[in-house]
C-alpha positions as CSV (number, residue, x, y, z in Angstrom):
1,X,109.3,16.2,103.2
2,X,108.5,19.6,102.2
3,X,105.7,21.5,104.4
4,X,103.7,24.4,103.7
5,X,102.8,27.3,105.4
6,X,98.9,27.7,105.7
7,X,97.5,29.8,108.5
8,X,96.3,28.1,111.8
9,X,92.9,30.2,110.9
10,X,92.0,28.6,108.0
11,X,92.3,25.1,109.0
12,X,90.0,26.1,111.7
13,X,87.4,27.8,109.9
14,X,87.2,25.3,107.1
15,X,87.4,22.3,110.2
16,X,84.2,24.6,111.3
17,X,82.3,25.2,108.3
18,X,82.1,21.6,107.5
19,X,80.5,21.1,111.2
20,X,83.5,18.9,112.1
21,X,85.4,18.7,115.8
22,X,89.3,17.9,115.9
23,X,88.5,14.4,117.0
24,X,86.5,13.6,114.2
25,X,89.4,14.0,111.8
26,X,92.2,12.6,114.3
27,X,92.4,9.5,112.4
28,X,93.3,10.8,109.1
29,X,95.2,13.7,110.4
30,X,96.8,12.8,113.6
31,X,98.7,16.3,114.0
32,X,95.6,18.7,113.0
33,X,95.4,19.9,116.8
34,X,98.9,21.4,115.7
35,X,98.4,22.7,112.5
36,X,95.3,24.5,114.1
37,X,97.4,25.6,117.2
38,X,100.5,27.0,114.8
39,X,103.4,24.5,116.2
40,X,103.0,22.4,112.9
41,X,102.7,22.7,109.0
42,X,101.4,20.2,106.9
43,X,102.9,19.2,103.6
44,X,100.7,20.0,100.3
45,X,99.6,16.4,99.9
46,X,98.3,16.5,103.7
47,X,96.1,19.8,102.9
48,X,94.9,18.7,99.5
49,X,93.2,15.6,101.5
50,X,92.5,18.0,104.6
51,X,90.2,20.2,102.0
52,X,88.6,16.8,100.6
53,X,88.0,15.8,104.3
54,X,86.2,18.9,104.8
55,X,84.5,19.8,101.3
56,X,86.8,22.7,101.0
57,X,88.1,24.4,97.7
58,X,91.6,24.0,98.4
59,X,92.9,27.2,97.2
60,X,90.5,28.9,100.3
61,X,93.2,27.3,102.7
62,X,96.1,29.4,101.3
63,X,93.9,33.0,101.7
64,X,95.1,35.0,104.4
65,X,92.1,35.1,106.1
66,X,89.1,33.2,106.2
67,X,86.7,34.0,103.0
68,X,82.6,34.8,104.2
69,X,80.4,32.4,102.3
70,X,77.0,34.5,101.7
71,X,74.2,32.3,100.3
72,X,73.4,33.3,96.8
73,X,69.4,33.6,97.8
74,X,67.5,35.0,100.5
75,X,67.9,33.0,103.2
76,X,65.3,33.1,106.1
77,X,66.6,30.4,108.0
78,X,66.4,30.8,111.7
79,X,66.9,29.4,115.1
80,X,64.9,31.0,117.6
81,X,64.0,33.2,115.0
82,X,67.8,34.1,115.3
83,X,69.4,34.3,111.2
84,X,71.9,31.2,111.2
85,X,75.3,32.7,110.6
86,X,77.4,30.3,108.6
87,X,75.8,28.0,105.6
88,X,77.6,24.6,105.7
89,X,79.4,23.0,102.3
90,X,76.5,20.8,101.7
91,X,73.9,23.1,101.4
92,X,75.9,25.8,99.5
93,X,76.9,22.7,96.7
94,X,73.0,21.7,96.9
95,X,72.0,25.6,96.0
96,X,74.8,25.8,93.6
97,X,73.6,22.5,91.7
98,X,70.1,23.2,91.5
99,X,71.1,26.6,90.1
100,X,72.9,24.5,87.2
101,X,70.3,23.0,86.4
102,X,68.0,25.3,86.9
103,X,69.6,27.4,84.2
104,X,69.7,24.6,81.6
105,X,66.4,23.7,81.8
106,X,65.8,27.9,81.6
107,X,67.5,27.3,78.0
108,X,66.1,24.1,77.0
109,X,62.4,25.5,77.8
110,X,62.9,28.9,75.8
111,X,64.2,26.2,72.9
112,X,61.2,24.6,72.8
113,X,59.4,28.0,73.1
114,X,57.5,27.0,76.6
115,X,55.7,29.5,77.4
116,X,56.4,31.3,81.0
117,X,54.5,29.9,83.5
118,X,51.6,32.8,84.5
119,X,51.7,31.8,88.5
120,X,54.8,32.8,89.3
121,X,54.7,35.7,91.1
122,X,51.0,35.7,90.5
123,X,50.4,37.0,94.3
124,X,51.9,39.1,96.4
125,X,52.0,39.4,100.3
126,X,48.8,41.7,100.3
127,X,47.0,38.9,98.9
128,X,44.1,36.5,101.1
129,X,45.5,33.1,102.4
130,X,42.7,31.6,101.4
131,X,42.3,32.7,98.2
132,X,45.9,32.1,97.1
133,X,45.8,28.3,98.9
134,X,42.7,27.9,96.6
135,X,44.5,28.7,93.9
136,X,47.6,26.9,94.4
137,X,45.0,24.1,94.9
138,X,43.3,24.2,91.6
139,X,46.3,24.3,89.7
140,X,47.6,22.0,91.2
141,X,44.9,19.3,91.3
142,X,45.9,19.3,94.8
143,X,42.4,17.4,95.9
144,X,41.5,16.5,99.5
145,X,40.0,13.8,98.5
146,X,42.2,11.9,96.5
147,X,44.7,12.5,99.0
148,X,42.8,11.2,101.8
149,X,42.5,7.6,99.9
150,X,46.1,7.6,99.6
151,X,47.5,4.9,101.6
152,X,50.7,6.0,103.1
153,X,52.1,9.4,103.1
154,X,55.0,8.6,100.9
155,X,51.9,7.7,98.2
156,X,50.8,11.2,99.0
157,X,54.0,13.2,99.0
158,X,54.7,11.9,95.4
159,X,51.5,12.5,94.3
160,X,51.9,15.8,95.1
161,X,55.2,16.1,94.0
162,X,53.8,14.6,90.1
163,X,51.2,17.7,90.6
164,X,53.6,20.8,90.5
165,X,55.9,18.7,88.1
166,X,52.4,18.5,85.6
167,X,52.1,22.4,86.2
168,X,55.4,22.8,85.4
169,X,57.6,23.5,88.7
170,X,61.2,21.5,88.7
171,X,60.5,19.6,92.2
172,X,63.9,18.1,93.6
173,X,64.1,16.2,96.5
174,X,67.1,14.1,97.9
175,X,68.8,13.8,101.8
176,X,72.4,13.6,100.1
177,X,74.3,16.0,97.9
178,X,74.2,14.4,94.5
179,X,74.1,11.0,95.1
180,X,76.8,10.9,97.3
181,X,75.7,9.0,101.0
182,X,78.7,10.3,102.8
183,X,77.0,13.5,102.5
184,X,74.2,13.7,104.1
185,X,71.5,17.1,104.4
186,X,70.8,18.2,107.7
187,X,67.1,19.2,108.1
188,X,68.1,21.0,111.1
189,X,69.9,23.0,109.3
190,X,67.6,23.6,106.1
191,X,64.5,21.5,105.5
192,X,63.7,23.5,101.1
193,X,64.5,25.8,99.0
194,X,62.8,28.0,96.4
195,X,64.3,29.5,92.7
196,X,62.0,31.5,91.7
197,X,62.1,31.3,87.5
198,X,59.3,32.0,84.9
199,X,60.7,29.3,82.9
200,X,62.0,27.0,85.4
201,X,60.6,27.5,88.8
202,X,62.4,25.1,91.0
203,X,61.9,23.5,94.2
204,X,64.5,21.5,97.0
205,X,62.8,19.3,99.5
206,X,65.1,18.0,101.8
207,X,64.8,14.3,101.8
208,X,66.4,12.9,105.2
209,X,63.3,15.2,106.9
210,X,60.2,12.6,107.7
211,X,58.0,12.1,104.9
212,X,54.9,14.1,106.6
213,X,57.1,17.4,107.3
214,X,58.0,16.9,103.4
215,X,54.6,17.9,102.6
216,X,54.8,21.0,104.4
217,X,58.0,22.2,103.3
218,X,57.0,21.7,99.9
219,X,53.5,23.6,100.2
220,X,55.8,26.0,101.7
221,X,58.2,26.8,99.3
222,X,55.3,26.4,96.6
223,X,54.3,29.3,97.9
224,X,57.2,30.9,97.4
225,X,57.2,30.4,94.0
226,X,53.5,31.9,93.6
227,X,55.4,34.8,95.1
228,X,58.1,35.0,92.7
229,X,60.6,35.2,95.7
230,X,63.4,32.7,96.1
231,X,64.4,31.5,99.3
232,X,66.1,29.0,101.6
233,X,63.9,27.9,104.5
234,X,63.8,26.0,107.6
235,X,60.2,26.2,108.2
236,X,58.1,24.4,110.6
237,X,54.6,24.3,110.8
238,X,54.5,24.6,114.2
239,X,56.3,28.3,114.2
240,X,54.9,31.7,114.0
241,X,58.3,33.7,111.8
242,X,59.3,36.9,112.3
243,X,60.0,37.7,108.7
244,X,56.7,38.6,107.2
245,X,57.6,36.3,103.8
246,X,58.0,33.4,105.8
247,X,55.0,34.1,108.3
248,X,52.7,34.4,105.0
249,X,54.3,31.4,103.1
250,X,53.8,29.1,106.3
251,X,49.9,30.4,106.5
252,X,49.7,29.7,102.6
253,X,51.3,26.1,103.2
254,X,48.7,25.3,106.2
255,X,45.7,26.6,104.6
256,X,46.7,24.6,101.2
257,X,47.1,21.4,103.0
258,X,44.9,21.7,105.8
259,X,41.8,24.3,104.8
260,X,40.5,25.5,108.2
261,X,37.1,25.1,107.2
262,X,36.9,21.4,106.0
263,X,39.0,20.8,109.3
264,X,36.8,22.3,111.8
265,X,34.2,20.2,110.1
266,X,36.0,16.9,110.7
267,X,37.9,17.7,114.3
268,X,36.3,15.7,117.2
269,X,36.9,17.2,120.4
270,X,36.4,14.6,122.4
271,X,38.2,13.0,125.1
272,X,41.7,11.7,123.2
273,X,43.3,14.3,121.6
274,X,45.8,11.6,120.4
275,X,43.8,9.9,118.7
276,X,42.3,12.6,117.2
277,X,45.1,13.6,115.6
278,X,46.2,10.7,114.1
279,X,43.3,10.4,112.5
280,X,43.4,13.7,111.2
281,X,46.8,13.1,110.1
282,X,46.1,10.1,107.8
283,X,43.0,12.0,106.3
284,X,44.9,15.0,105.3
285,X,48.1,13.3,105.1
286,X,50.1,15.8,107.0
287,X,52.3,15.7,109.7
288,X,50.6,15.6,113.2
289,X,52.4,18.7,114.5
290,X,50.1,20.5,111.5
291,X,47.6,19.3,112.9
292,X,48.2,20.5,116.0
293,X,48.7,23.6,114.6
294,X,45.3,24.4,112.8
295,X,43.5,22.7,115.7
296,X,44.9,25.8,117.8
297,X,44.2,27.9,114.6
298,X,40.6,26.9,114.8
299,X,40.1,27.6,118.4
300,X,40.3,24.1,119.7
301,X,43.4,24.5,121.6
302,X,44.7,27.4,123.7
303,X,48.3,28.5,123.2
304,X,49.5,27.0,126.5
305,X,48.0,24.1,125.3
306,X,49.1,24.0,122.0
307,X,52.5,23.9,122.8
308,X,52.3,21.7,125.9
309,X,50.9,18.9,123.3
310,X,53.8,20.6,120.0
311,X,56.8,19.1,122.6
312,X,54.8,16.1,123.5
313,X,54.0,15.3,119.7
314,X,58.0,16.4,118.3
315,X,59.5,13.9,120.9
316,X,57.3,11.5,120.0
317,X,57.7,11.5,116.1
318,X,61.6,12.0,116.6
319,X,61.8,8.8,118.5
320,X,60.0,7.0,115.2
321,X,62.8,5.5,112.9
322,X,62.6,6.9,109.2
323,X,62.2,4.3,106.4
324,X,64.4,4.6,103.4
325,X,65.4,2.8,100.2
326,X,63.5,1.9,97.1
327,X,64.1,1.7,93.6
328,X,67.3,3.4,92.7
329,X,66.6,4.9,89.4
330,X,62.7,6.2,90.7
331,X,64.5,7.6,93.5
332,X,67.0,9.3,91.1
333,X,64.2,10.6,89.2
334,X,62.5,11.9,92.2
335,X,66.5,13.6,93.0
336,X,66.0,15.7,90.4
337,X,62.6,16.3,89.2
338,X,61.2,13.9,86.5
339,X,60.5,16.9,84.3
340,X,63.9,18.1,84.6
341,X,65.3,14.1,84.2
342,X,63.2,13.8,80.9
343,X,64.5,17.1,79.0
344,X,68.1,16.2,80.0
345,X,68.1,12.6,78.7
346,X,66.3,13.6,75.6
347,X,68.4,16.6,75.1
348,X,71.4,14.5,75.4
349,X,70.6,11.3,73.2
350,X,69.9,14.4,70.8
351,X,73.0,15.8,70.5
352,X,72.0,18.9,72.4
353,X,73.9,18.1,75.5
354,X,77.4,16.6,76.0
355,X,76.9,13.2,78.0
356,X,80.0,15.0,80.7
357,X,77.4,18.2,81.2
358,X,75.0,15.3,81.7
359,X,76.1,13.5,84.1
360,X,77.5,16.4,85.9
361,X,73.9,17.9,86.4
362,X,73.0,14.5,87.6
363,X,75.6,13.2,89.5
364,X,76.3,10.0,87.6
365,X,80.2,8.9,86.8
366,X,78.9,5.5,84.2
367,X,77.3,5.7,81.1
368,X,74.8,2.3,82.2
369,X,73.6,4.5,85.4
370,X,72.2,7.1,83.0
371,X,70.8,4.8,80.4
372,X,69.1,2.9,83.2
373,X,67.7,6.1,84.5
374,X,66.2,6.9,80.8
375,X,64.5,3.5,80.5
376,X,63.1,4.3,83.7
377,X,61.7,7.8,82.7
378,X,60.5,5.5,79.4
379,X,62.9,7.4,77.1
380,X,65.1,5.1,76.0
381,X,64.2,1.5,75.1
């Protein structure tokens, strides 16, 4: 059996970069402690499946040193307000997706002579939080008050969702690359993104985050868009950033969701502060750690207090199961923006769009999946 020579290093980093220890590979590669250590070589069936295992462009593992993987955005992810070093697989092959489609839908808009949208990078870092969260909020249609009556927040995240897809912003949320459940996203490790585009703005949500902190991370990388900055984030409402984008983008995000005003007007201080902010919670529909957040903004916490009750309130929603499932072809839509669905099938049953380019962009592999997904979107009959 013929072996080849690939360098101890590379099996390592690429073991690494897909967040994977030894022992989580040991079944399918029994004698990966010894590749890694130099006293054995695999043969070239053995790596092919080793850079499958690990989501890996095979020809990486024959480089004679480890390649760096740079994220093609800005990337203000942080932990401790530390930079992250090393983006895994997953989230580079999210970015890189949602660039592709971002750049057909660039073409397919300037075909049908859309006209660039005028709030993107309508505001700059100079400009009032509460004039730009106004903003946002009319035009958006981003109302309190039909919020508030929504029943659930996963009725309020897609209404919101609907909104910037009306005003013309590509919203894409999903917990798995593609539709592929062996590969799931990590909110630690990113909870949105931002590409910023006058044609095709586009926004990732990361979809295995809870369904409250959705609505943050989506206000927030709204805001990035009003900016005209792209951006990776791992924002959290709860967090003051260093980096002076992210620090305005998260003040932007609270003050569109929760306007300080209307909540010191409905805030009780009275004796259960738990309570209190489940209430507040289900009126705004926003997580209870915002809450807790612009209750400290409007004075009624101190910062001691503040985040006495943050670590009290995280373990508490962390312990709370997520629900999942639903109709597959809504959630698909949902995947990948109903806006950006719609143009694709259309363009396709046109003749525009090759069914292989398709089905590519959306992650499908049989011709029924996508026609299921175009009766869905009420394009196809």
């Amino acid at each position: 059996m013929i072996r080849v020579e690939v360098k101890p290093k590379l099996l390592t980093w690429a073991r690494e970069r897909a967040r994977l220890e030894t022992d989580d590979l040991s079944d399918r590669f029994p004698k990966l402690a010894a590749w890694e250590q130099g006293t054995a070589q695999p043969t070239l069936k053995q790596v092919e499946e080793f850079a499958k295992a690990t989501r890996t462009p095979v020809g990486f593992l024959f480089l004679k040193k480890p390649p760096v993987e740079t994220i093609p955005i800005p990337d203000f992810r942080t932990i401790r307000n530390r930079p992250i070093a090393r983006p895994s697989p997953d989230l580079l092959d999210m970015i890189y997706v949602c660039q592709q489609r971002q750049e057909w839908y660039r073409d397919f808009a300037r075909s049908e002579r859309e006209s660039p949208l005028a709030c993107v990078g309508s505001v700059n870092l100079d400009s009032s939080v509460e004039q730009t969260a106004a903003i946002m909020r009319h035009a958006l249609g981003f109302d309190i008050e039909e919020r508030r009556r929504m029943p659930t927040w996963t009725d309020a995240l897609r209404l919101f969702i609907a909104q910037a897809d009306e005003a013309g912003i590509m919203v894409m949320c999903s917990g798995v690359v593609l539709n592929n459940n062996y590969r799931p996203l990590d909110p630690e490790e990113f909870r949105g993104f931002a590409l910023s585009d006058r044609h095709a703005p586009l926004v990732f949500i990361n979809g295995a985050d809870t369904k409250a902190a959705q609505m943050f991370t989506l206000a927030h990388e709204l805001a990035h868009i009003w900016l005209g900055q792209s951006a990776v984030s791992d924002t959290q409402a709860s967090l003051v950033p260093d980096h002076q984008v992210e620090r305005w983008c998260n003040k932007v995000a609270a003050e569109l969701l929760v306007p300080l005003e209307i909540l010191k007007q409905e805030y009780n201080d009275g004796p259960s502060l738990r309570s209190e902010l489940d209430r507040l919670a289900r009126f705004f529909k926003v997580s209870t750690l915002v809450i807790l957040r612009r209750i400290h903004d409007a004075g009624g916490l101190t910062k001691q207090e503040f985040w006495s009750e943050y670590q009290k309130e995280l373990e508490r929603i962390l312990a709370i199961a997520k629900g999942s499932g639903g109709n597959f072809y809504l959630t698909q839509a949902a995947r990948v923006s109903k806006r950006f669905a719609r143009a694709l099938v259309i363009s396709t049953l046109e003749g525009q769009t090759l069914h292989r380019d398709a089905f590519r962009m959306l992650g499908f592999a049989k011709l029924d999946t996508f026609q299921k997904l175009g009766r869905s979107l009420g394009v196809m009959a």
